[in-house]
NUFI-358194 format. One record per residue (C-alpha): residue in one letter; residue number from 1; x, y, z. Coordinates in nm, 2 decimals. Each point is the difference from the previous one (the first is absolute). Layout:
N
+---------+-----+--------+--------+--------+
: residuo : num :      X :      Y :      Z :
+---------+-----+--------+--------+--------+
:       A : NUM :      X :      Y :      Z :
...
+---------+-----+--------+--------+--------+
//
This chain:
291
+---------+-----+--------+--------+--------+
: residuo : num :      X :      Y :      Z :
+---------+-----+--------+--------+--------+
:       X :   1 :   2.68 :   2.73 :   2.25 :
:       X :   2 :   0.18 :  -0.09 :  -0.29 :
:       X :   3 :  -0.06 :  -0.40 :  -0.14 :
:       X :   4 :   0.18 :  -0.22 :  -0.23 :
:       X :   5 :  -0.09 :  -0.24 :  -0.26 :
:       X :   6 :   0.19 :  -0.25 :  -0.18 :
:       X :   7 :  -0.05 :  -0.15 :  -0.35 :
:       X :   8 :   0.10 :  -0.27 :  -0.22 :
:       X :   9 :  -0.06 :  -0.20 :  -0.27 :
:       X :  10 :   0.03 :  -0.38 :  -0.12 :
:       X :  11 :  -0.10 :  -0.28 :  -0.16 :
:       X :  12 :  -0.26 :  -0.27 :   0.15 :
:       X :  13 :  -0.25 :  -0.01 :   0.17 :
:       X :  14 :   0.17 :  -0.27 :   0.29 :
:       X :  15 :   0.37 :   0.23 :  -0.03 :
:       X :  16 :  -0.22 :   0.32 :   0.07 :
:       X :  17 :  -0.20 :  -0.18 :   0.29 :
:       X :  18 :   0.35 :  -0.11 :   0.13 :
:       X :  19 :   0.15 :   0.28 :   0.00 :
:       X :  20 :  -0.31 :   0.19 :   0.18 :
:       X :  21 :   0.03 :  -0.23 :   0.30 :
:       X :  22 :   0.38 :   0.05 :   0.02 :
:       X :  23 :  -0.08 :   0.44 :   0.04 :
:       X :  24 :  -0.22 :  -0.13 :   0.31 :
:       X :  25 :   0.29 :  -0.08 :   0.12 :
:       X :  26 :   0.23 :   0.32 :  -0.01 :
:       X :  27 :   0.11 :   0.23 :   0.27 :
:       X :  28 :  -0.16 :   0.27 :   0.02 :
:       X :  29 :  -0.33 :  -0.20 :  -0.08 :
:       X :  30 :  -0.24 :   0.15 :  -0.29 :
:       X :  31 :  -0.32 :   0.04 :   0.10 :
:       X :  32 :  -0.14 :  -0.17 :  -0.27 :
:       X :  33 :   0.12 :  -0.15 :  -0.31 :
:       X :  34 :  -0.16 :  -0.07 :  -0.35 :
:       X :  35 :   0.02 :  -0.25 :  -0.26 :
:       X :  36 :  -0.19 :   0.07 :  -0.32 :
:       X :  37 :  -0.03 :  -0.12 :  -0.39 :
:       X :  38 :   0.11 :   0.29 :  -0.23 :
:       X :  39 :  -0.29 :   0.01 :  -0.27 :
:       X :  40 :   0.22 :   0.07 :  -0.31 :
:       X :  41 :   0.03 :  -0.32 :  -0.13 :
:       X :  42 :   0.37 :  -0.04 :   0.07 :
:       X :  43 :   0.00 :  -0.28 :   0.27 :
:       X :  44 :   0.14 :   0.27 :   0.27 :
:       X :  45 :  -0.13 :  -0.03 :   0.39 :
:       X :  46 :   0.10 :   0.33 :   0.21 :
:       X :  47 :   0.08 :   0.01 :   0.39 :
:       X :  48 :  -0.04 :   0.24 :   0.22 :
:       X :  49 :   0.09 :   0.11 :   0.32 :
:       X :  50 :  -0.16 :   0.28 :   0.24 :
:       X :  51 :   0.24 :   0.10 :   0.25 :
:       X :  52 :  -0.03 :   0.26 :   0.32 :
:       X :  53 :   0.41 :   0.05 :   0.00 :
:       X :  54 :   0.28 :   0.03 :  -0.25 :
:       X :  55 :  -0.05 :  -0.39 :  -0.13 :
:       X :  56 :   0.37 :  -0.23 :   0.05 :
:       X :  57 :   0.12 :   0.06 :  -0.39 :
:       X :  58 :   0.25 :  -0.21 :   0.05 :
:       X :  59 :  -0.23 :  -0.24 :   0.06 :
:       X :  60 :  -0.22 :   0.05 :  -0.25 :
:       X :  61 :   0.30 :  -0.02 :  -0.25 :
:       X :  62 :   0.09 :  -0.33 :   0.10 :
:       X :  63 :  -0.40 :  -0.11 :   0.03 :
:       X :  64 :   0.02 :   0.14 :  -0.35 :
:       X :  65 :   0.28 :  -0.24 :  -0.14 :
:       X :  66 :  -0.14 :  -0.30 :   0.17 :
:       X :  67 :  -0.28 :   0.02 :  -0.13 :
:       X :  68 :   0.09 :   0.10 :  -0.38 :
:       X :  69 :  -0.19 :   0.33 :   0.03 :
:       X :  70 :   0.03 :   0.35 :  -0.15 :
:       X :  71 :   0.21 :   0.18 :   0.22 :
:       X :  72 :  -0.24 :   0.19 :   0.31 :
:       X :  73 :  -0.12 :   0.36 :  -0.05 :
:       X :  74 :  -0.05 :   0.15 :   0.31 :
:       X :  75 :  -0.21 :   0.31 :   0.05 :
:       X :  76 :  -0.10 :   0.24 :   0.26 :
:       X :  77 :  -0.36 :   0.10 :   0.03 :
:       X :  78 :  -0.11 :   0.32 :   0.11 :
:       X :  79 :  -0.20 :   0.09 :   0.32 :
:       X :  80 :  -0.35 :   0.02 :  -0.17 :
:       X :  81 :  -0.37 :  -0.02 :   0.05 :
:       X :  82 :  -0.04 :  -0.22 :  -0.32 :
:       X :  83 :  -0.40 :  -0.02 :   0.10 :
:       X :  84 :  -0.01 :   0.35 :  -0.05 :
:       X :  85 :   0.23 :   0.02 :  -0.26 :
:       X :  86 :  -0.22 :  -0.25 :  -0.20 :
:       X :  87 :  -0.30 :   0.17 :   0.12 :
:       X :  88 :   0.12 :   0.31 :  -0.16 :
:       X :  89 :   0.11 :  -0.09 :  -0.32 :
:       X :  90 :  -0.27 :  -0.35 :  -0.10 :
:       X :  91 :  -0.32 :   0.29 :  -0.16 :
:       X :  92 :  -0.32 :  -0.20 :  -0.05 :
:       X :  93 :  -0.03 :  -0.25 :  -0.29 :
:       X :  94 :  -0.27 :  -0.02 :  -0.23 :
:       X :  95 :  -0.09 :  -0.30 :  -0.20 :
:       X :  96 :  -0.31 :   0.02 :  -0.21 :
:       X :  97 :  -0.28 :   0.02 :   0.26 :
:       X :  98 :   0.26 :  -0.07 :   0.32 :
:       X :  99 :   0.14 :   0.28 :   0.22 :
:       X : 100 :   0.27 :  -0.17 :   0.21 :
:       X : 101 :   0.08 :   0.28 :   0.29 :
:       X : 102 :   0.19 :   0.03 :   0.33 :
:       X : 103 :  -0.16 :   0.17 :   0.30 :
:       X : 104 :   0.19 :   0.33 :  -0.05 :
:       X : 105 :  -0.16 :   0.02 :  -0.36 :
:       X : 106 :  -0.35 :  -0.07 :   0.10 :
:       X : 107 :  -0.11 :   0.36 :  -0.10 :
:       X : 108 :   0.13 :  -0.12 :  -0.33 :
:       X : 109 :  -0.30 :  -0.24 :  -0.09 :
:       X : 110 :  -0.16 :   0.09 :  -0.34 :
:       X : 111 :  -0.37 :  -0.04 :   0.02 :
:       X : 112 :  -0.12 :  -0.30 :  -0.19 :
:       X : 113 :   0.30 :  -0.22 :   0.05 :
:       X : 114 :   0.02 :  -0.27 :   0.21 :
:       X : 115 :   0.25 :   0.09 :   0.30 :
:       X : 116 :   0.24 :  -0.30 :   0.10 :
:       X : 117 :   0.17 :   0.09 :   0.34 :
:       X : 118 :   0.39 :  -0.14 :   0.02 :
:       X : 119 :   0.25 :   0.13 :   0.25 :
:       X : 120 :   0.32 :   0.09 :  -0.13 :
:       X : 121 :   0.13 :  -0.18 :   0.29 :
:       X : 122 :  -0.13 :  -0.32 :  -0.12 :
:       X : 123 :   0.26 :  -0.03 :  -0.29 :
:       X : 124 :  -0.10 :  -0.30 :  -0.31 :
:       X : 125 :  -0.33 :   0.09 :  -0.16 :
:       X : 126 :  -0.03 :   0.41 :   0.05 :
:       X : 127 :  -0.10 :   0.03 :  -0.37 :
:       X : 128 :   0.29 :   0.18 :  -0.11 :
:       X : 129 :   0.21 :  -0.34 :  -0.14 :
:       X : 130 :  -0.04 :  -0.07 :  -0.31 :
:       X : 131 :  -0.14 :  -0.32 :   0.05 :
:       X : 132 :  -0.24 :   0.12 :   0.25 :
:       X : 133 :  -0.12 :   0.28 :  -0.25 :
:       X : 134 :  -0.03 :  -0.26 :  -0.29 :
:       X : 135 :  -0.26 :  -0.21 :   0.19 :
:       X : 136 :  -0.21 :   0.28 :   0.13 :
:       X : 137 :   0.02 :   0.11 :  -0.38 :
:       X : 138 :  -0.08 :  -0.37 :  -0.13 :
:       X : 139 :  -0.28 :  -0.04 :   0.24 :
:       X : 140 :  -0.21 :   0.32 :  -0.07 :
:       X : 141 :   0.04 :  -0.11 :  -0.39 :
:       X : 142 :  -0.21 :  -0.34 :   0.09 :
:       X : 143 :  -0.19 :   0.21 :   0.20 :
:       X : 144 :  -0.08 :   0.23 :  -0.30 :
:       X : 145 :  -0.07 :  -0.29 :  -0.25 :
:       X : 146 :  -0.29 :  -0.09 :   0.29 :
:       X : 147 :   0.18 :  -0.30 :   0.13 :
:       X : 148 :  -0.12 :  -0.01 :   0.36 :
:       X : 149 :   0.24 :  -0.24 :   0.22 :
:       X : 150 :  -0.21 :  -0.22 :   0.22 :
:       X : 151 :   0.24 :  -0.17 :   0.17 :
:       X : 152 :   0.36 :   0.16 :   0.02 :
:       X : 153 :   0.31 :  -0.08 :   0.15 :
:       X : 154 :   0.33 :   0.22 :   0.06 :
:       X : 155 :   0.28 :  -0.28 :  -0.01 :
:       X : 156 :   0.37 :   0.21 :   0.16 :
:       X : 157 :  -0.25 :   0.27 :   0.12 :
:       X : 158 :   0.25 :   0.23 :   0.17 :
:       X : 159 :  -0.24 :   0.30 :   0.13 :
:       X : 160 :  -0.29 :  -0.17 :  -0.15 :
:       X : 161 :  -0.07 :   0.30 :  -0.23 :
:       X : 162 :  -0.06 :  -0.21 :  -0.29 :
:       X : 163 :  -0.27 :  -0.21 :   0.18 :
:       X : 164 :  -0.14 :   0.30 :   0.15 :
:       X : 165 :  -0.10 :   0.21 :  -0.32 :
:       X : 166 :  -0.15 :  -0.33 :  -0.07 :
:       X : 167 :  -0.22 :   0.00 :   0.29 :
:       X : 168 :  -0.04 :   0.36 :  -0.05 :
:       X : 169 :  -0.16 :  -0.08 :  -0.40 :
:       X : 170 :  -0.21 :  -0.32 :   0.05 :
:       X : 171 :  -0.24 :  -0.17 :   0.26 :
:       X : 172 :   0.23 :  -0.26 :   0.11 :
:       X : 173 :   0.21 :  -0.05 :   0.26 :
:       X : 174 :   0.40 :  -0.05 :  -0.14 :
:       X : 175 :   0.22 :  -0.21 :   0.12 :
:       X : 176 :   0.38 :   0.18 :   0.08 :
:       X : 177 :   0.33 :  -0.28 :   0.10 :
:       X : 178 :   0.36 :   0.03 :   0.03 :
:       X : 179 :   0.25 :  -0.22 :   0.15 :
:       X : 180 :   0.09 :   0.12 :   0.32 :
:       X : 181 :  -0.18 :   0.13 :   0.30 :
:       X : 182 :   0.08 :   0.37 :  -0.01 :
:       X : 183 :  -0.10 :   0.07 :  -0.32 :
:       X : 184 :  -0.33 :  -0.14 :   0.09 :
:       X : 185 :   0.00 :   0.24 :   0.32 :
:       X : 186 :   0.09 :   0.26 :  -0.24 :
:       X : 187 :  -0.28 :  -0.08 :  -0.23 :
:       X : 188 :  -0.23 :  -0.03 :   0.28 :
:       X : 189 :   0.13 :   0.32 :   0.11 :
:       X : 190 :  -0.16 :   0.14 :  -0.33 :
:       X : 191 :  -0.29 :  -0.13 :  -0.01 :
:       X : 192 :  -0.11 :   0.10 :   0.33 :
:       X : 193 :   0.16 :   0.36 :  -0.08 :
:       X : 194 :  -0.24 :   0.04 :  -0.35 :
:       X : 195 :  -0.32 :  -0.16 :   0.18 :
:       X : 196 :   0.00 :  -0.33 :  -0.20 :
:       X : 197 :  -0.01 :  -0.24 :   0.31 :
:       X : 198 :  -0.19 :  -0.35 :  -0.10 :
:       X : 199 :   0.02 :   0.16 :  -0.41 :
:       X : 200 :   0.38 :  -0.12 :   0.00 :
:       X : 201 :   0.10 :  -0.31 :   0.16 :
:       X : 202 :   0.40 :  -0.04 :   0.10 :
:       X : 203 :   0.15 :  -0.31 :   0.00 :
:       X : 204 :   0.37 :  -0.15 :   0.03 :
:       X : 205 :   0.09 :  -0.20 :  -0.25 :
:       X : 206 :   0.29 :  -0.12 :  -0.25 :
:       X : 207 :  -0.19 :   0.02 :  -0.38 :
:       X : 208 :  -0.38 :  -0.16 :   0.10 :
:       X : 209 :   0.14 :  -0.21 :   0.27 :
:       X : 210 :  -0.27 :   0.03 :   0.22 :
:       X : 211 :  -0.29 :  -0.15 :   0.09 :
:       X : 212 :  -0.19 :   0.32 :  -0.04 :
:       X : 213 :   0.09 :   0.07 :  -0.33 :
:       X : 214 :  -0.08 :  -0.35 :  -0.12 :
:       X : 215 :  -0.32 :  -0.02 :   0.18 :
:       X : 216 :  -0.07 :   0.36 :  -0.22 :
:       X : 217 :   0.14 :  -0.14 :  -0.32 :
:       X : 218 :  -0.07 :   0.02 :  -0.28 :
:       X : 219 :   0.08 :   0.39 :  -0.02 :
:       X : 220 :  -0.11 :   0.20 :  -0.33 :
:       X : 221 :   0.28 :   0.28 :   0.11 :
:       X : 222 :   0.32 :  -0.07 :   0.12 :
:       X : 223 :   0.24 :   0.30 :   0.08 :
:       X : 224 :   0.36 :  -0.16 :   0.02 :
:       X : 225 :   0.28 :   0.30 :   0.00 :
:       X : 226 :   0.31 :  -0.18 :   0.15 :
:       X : 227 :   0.31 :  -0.11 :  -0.23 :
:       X : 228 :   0.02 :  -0.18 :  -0.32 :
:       X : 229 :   0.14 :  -0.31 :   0.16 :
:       X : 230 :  -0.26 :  -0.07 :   0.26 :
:       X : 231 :  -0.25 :   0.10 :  -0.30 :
:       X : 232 :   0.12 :  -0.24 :  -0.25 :
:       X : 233 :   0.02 :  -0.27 :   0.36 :
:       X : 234 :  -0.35 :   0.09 :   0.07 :
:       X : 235 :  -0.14 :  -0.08 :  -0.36 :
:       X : 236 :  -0.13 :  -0.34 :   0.04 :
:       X : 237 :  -0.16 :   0.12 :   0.33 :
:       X : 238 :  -0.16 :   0.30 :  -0.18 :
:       X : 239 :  -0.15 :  -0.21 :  -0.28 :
:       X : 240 :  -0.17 :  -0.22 :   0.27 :
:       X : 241 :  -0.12 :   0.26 :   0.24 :
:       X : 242 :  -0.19 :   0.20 :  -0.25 :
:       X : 243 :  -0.30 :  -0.01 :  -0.22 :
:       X : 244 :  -0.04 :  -0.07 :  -0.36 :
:       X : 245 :   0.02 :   0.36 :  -0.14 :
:       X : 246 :   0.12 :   0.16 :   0.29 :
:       X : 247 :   0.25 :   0.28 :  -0.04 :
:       X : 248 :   0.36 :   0.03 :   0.21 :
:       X : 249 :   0.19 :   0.28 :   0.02 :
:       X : 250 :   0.36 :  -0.02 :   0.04 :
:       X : 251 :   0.26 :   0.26 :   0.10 :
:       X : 252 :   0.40 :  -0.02 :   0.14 :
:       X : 253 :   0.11 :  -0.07 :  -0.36 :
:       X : 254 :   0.30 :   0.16 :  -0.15 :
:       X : 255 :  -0.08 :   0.11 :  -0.39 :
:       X : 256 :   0.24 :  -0.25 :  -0.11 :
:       X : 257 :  -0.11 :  -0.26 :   0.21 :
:       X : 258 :  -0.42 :   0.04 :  -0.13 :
:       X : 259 :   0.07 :  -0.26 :  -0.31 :
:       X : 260 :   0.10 :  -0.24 :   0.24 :
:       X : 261 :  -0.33 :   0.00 :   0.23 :
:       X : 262 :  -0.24 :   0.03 :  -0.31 :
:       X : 263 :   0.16 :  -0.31 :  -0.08 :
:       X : 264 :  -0.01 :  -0.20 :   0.24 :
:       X : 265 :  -0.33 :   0.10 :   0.11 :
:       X : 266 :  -0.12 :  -0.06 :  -0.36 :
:       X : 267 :   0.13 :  -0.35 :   0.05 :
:       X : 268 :  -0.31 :  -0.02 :   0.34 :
:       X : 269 :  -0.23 :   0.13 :  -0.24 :
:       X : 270 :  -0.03 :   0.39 :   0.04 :
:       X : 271 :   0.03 :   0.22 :  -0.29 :
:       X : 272 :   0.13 :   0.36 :   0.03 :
:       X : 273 :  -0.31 :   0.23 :  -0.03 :
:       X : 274 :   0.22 :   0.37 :   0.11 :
:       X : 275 :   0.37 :   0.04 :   0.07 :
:       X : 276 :   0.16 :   0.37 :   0.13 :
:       X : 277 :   0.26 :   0.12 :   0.08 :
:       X : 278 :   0.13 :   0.26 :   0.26 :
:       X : 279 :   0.32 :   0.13 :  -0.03 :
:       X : 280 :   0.19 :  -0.37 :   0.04 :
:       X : 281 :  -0.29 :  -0.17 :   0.16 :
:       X : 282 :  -0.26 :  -0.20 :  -0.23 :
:       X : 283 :  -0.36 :  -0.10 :   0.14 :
:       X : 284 :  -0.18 :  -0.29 :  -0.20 :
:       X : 285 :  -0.33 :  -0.04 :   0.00 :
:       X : 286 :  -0.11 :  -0.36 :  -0.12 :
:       X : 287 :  -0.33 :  -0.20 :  -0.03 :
:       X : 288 :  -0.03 :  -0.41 :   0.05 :
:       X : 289 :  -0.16 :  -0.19 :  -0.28 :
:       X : 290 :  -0.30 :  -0.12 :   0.04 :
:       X : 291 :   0.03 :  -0.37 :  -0.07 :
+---------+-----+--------+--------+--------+
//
């Protein structure tokens, strides 16, 4: 069955979300619609529509110049088994000591490594993303200066691979959040799926807004791969939920947007101990001053 999608851009944040909840209201309906920052720095919000049938372009059009947007691309998508698409073409990822596999490739498991189980299926967090890559990579370098992570939280967990190779490393249980409800099924999901049930602990939660994670505070390992807005929002928060000379490692960053975060981070009292980047993702690694 052939599908449709439907894309614009514009700018603001309240014009974008405006303009979302008037595609709701098209005939044919789309079967879901998107609204989402463009990370580039240029103040952009794109909009999207998923549609079963040929979408109304005339309707779109005018939508379009309503709204001041970018005129609508519409698309058709072909028939496909996109699990098995992905399946087929995401091979394993290694990061230092980490082996991040999908079921079909779990006669690929190197001896010696540790195995991380993610389903292709289960989208943000499979290893392959830059970002994703970039913690795994920062966290095996603490792990190979002998930092040991006693207490550990994964803040925008995703899959909750990040917390997971924690757990997998040192004796404590880690702590794994995000903000809505099926990302924490998902990250449940995967913990129960790589045998780490009670060794990660899921949690909903916007930043450390919950009483769990305060009651664990303070952390001496906070995971936080989101965006660099909500990191530079969740600064304060960060600098009050961890430990003096605790470490964080931060991900979602575009190269040119790294300066910023060091920055403003600096201004909380972290100092940058390891930045890299990956293609045009940069990971930070930072350490809290001990006061």
């Amino acid at each position: 069955m052939t599908t449709y999608t439907a894309l614009t851009t514009l700018t603001g944040k309240s014009q974008a979300e405006a303009l979302g909840e008037a595609m709701e209201r098209l005939t044919p309906e789309p079967t879901g619609v998107g609204v989402f920052e463009v990370e580039d720095g240029s103040g952009l919000w794109e909009v999207g529509g998923y549609f079963l049938e040929q979408p109304d372009t005339a309707g779109l059009a005018l939508l379009a110049t309503l709204h001041d947007a970018a005129a609508f691309v519409v698309s058709e998508v072909p028939d496909v088994d996109w699990v098995a698409k992905v399946r087929r073409e995401l091979a394993p990822v290694e990061a230092g000591q980490f082996f991040v596999y999908g079921a079909h490739d779990a006669d690929q498991v190197p001896e010696g490594k540790i195995a991380l189980l993610i389903e292709a299926a289960m989208a943000f967090g499979t290893g392959h993303h830059g970002t994703t890559l970039g913690c795994l990579r920062a966290l095996d370098r603490l792990d190979q200066a002998s930092v040991t992570g006693q207490n550990v939280a994964d803040i925008g967990c995703g899959t909750a691979v990040l917390a997971m190779a924690a757990a997998r490393i040192w004796p404590n249980p880690a702590w794994a959040s995000d903000i809505d409800q099926v990302a924490v099924d998902v990250a449940e999901a995967n913990v129960a799926a790589n045998n780490l049930q009670g060794r990660v602990k899921c949690v909903e939660a916007a930043g450390f807004d919950a009483p769990e994670l305060h009651d664990a505070a303070p952390f001496d390992l906070v995971f936080a791969n989101i965006l660099k807005g909500p990191l530079v929002a969740l600064s304060p928060d960060m600098a009050s939920h961890v430990s003096d000379g605790a470490h964080v490692i931060l991900s979602g960053i575009l190269n040119e947007q790294a300066d910023e975060v060091i920055a403003v981070y600096a201004q909380n009292g972290f100092n940058l101990i390891h930045r890299e980047e990956i293609v045009e993702w940069t990971t930070l690694t930072l350490q809290k001053i001990s006061a």
